[in-house]
C-alpha positions as CSV (number, residue, x, y, z in Angstrom):
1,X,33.9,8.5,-5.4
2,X,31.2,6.4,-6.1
3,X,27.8,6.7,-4.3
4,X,25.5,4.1,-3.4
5,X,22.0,4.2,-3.0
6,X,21.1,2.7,0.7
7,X,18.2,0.5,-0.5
8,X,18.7,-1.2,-3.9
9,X,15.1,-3.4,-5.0
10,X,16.6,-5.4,-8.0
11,X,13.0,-7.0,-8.2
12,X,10.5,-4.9,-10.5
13,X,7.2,-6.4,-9.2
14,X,8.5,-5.6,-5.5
15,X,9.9,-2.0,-6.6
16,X,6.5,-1.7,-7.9
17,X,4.3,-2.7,-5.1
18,X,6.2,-1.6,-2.4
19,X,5.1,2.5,-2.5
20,X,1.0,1.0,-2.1
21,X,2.5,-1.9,0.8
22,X,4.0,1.1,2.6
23,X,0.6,3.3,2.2
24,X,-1.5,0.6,3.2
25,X,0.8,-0.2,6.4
26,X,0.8,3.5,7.4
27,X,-3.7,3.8,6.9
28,X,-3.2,0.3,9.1
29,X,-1.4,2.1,11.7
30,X,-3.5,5.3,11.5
31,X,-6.5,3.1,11.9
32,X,-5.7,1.1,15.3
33,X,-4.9,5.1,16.4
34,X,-7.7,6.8,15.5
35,X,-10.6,8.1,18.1
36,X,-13.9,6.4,17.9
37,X,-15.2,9.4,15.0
38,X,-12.4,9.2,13.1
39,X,-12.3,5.0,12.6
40,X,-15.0,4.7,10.0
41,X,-13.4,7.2,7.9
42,X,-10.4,6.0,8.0
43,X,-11.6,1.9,7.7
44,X,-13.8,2.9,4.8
45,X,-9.9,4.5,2.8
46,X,-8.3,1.3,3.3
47,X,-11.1,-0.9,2.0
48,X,-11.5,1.3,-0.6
49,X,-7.7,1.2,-1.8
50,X,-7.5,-2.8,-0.8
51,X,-10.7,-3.0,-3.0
52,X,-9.1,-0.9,-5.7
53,X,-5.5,-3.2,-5.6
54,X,-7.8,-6.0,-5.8
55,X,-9.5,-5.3,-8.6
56,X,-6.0,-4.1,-10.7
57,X,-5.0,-7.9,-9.6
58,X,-7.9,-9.2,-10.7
59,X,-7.7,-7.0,-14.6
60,X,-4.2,-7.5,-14.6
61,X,-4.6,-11.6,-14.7
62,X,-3.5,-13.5,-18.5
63,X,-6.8,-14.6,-19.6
């Protein structure tokens, strides 16, 4: 007997992204949670990874 996998992503650049979309979706929901301390931090993570992914886009562009 055969097994499948439950989620099959056939396309590479969504297999690819989808591990940073989740991350980011998860900081997002950590973030409209936090307490009033704890928002900075946790604003300042997700600009830094957003600023990060932006600047792979940005490197990763054909000339």
């Amino acid at each position: 007997m055969t097994r499948r996998r439950w989620l099959r992503i056939r396309n590479p650049l969504l297999r690819r992204e989808l591990p940073w979309l989740i991350g980011e979706t998860v900081l997002l929901v950590v973030l409209c949670n936090a307490n009033p301390p704890e928002v900075w931090f946790w604003l300042v993570v997700l600009l830094v990874i957003l600023g990060y992914r932006v600047e792979r886009w940005y490197a990763s562009r054909p000339q």
